[in-house]
C-alpha positions in Angstrom: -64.0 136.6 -3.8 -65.0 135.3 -0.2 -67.8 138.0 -0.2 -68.4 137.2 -4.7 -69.3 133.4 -2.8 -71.5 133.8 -0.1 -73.7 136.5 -2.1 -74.0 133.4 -5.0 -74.6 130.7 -2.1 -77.1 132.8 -0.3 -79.1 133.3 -4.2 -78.7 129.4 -4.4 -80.1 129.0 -1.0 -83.5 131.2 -1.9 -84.0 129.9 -5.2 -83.2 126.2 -3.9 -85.8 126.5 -1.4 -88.4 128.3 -3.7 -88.1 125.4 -6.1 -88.2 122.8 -3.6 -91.2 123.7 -1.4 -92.9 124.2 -5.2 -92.0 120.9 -6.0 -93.2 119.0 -2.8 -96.3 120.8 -2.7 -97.4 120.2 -6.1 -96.1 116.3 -5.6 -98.6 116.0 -2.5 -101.1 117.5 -4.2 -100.6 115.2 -7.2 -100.4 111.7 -4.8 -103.2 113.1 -2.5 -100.8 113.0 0.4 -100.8 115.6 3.3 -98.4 118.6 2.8 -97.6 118.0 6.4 -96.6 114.6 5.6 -94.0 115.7 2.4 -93.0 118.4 5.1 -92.1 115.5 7.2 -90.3 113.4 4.6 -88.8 114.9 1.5 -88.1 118.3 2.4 -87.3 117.4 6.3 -84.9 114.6 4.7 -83.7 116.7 2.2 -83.1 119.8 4.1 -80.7 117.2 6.6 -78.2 116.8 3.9 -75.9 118.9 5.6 -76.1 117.2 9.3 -75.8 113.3 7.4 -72.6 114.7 6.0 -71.1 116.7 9.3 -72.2 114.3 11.5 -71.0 111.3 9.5 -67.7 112.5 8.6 -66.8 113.5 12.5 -68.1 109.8 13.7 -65.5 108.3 11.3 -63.0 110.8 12.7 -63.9 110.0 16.2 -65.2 113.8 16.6 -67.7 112.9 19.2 -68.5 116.1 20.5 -68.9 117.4 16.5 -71.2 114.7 15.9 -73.3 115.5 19.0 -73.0 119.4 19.2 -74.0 119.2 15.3 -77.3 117.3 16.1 -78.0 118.9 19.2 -77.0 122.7 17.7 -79.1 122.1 14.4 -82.1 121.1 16.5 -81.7 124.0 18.6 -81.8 126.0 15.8 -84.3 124.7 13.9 -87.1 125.2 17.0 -85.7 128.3 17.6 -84.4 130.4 14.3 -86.6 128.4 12.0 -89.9 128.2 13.5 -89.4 131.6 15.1 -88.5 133.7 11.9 -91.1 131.8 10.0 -94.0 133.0 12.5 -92.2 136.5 12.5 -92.7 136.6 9.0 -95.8 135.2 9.0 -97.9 134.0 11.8 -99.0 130.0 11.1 -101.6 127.8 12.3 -100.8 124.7 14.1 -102.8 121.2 13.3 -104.5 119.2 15.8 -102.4 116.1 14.4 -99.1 117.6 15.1 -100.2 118.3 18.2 -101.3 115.2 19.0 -98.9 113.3 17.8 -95.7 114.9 15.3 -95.2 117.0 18.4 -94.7 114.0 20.8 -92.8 112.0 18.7 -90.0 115.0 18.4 -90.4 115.2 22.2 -89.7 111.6 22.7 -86.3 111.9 20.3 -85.3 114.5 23.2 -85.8 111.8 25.8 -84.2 108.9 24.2 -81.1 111.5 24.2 -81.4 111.7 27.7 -82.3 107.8 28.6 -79.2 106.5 26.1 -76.7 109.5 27.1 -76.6 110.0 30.7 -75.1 106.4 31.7 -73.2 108.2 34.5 -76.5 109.6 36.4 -78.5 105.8 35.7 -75.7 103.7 36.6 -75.2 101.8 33.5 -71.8 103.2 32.9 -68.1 104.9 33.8 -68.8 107.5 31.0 -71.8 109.0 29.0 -71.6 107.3 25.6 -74.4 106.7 23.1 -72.9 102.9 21.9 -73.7 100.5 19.1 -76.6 99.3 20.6 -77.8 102.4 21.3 -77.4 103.6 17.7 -80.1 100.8 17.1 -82.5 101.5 19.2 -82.9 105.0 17.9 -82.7 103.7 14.0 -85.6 100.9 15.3 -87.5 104.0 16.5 -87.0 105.7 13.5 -88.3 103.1 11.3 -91.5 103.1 13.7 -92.0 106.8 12.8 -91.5 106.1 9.1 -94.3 103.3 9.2 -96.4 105.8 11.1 -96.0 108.1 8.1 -96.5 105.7 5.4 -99.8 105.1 7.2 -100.7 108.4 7.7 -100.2 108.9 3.5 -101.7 105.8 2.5 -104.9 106.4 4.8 -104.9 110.1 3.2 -104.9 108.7 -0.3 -107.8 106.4 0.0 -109.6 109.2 1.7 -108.8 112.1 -1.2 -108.6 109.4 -4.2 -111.9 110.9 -5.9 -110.9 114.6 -5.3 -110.6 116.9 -8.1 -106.9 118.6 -7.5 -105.5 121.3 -9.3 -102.1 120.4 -10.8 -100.1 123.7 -11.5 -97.3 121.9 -12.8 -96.5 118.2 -14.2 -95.1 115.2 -12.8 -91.4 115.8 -14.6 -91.6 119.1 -13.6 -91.9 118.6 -10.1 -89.6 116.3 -9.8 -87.0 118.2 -11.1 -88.1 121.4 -9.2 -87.3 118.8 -6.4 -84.1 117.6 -7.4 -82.5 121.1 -8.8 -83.9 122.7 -5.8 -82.3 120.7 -3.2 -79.0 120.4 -4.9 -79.4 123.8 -4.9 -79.5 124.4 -1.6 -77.0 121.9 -0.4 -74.6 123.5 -2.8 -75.8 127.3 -1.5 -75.4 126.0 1.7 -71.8 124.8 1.5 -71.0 127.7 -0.5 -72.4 130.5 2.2 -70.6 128.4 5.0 -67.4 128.2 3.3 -67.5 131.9 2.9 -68.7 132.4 6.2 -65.8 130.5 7.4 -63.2 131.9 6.1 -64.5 136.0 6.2 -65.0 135.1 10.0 -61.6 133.8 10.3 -59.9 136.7 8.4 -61.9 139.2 10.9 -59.9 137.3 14.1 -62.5 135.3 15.3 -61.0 131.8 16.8 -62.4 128.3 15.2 -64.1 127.1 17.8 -66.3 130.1 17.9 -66.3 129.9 13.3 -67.7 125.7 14.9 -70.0 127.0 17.5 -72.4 129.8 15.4 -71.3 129.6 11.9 -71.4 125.9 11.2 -74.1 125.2 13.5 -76.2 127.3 11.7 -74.8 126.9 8.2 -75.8 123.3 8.5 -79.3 124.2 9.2 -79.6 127.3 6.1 -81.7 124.8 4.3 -84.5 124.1 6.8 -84.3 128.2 7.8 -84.7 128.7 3.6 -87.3 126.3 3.2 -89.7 127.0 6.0 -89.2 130.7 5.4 -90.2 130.4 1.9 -93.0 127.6 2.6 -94.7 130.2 5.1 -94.6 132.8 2.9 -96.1 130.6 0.2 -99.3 129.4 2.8 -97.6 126.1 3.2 -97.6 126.0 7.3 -97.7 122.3 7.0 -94.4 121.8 5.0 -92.8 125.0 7.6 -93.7 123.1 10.4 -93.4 119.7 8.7 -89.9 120.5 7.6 -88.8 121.4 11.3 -90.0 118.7 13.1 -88.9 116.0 10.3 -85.4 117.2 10.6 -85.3 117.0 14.2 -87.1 113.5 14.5 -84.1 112.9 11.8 -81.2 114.0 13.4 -81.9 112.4 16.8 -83.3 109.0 15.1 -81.7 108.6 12.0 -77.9 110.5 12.2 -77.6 110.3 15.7 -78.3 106.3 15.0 -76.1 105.6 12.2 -73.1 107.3 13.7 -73.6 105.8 16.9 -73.9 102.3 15.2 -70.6 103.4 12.7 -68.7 103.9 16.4 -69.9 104.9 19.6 -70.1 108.4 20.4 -69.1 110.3 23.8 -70.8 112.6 25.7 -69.2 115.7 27.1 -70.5 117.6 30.1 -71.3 120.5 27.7 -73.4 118.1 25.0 -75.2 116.9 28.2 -76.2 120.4 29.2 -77.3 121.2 25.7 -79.2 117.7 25.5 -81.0 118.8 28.7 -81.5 122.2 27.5 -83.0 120.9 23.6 -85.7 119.3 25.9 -86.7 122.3 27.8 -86.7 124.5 24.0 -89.0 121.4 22.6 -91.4 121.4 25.3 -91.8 125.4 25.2 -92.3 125.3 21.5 -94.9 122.6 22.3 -96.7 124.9 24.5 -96.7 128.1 22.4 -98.3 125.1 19.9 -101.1 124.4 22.4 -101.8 128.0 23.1 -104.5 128.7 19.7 -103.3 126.3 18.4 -100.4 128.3 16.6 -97.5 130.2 16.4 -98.2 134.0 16.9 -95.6 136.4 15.8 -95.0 137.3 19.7 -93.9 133.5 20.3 -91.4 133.5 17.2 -89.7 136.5 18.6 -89.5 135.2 22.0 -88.2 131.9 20.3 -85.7 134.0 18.1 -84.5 135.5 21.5 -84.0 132.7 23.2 -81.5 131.5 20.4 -79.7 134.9 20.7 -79.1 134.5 24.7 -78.3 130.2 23.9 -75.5 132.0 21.8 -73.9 134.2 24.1 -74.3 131.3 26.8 -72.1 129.2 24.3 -69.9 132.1 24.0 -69.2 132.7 27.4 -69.2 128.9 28.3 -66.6 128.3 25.9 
């Protein structure tokens, strides 16, 4: 039955996400508003389900290093699985606008980690902790990149307002390509982690190894899905878009709210990784820069640079 479930959640997962990006992209079309900017948004949003609930659930449990190794995991996985299977697949162009500024703004997320979390190394603490007030800060600079957005569509629509668009689908439809598709793959998601779970467990591997690749990855099966599929489709914006949302997300958003729900410790380990997300961002960022996009050389090197962060874990743990 384990194997009946993950088969149906990985089906959910590929028709969730083929629905979904159809969805946004026709909605952006519709509105006149950047595909990178749904990518951003919607799907990045969307495709977060998972980490709101994880992360959440272990801040009111007081599972710090859950809550961090969660974030800090997906994100790692999302530069280095997502972006580097979906340029394996199929090599993608890179925007001068998310270099000059989506880029940066996922960059600075990376550093607020750093400047709220290592109280120990700047002297504003006994322990690393991200508190309350902390949690604020990085929901006040989320808002700040959710104005920037709103700008970025509104200045968009104005622009494209007398452009001719073709509509492949309705309105109603979209929106419930949108909806089915990302209950979809929250549910595939669960589903194919669940299964995941338990097949690993029943082969002897220990639950804090079942933690440390499964769920880590399970959580991020919807932005891998998506991106995937939205490459394959043409839709580079909403692959990239999608990737850097959720990242600006975690950090900003569900980093924030669990912080500001109760404050959340900092292991040694979490601090390494923190350190280490940085380094991945800013190597993505240059494989950006170089032509301006992300050969299918780069997403392998990024793929194996997630393989050797996994036996690191393994071996650290």
């Amino acid at each position: 039955m384990k194997y009946v479930l993950l088969v149906v959640g990985l089906i959910f997962l590929v028709k969730g996400a083929d629905l979904f990006v159809t969805g946004a992209s026709s909605v952006a079309r519709r509105f006149h508003i950047p595909s990178l900017v749904i990518g951003l948004t919607i799907v990045a949003f969307g495709t977060s389900a998972p980490e709101v609930a994880v992360s959440v659930t272990s801040a009111l449990n007081g599972q710090s290093d859950i809550t961090m190794g969660n974030i800090i995991g997906s994100n790692m996985f999302n530069l280095l699985v997502v972006v580097g299977m979906a340029a394996w697949i199929l090599p993608f162009k890179v925007k001068e606008t998310i270099i000059a500024k989506e880029f940066p703004f996922m960059l600075l997320s990376c550093i607020s980690v750093l400047i709220l979390a290592f109280d120990l190394l700047l002297g504003n603490g006994t322990v690393n902790v991200i508190n309350r007030t902390d949690g604020l800060v990085l929901l006040m600079l989320f808002a700040i990149f959710l104005y920037y957005l709103l700008s970025v569509a509104l200045k968009a629509q104005k622009e494209n307002q007398a452009e001719e668009v073709m509509i492949s689908i309705g309105l109603t439809k979209s929106i419930v390509y949108l909806v089915v598709g990302i209950v979809a793959i929250v549910l595939g998601g669960n589903l194919a982690v669940d299964a995941a779970t338990e097949i690993a467990l029943a082969w002897g591997m220990s639950e804090t190894m079942v933690g440390l690749t499964i769920i880590a990855a399970g959580t991020s099966l919807p932005e891998l899905m998506t991106s995937v599929v939205a490459a394959r489709k043409g839709e580079s914006d909403i692959a990239l878009g999608n990737v850097i949302g959720s990242n600006i997300f975690n950090v900003f958003f569900i980093m924030g709210i669990s912080a500001v729900i109760t404050p959340v410790s900092v292991s040694a380990a979490v601090a390494f990784d923190a350190v280490l997300l940085t380094v991945i961002t800013l190597i993505a960022f240059i494989f950006a820069l170089t032509d301006r996009k992300f050969s299918k050389g780069e997403g392998i090197v990024l793929f194996l640079l997630y393989v050797a962060y996994m036996i690191f874990v393994i071996w650290r743990n």
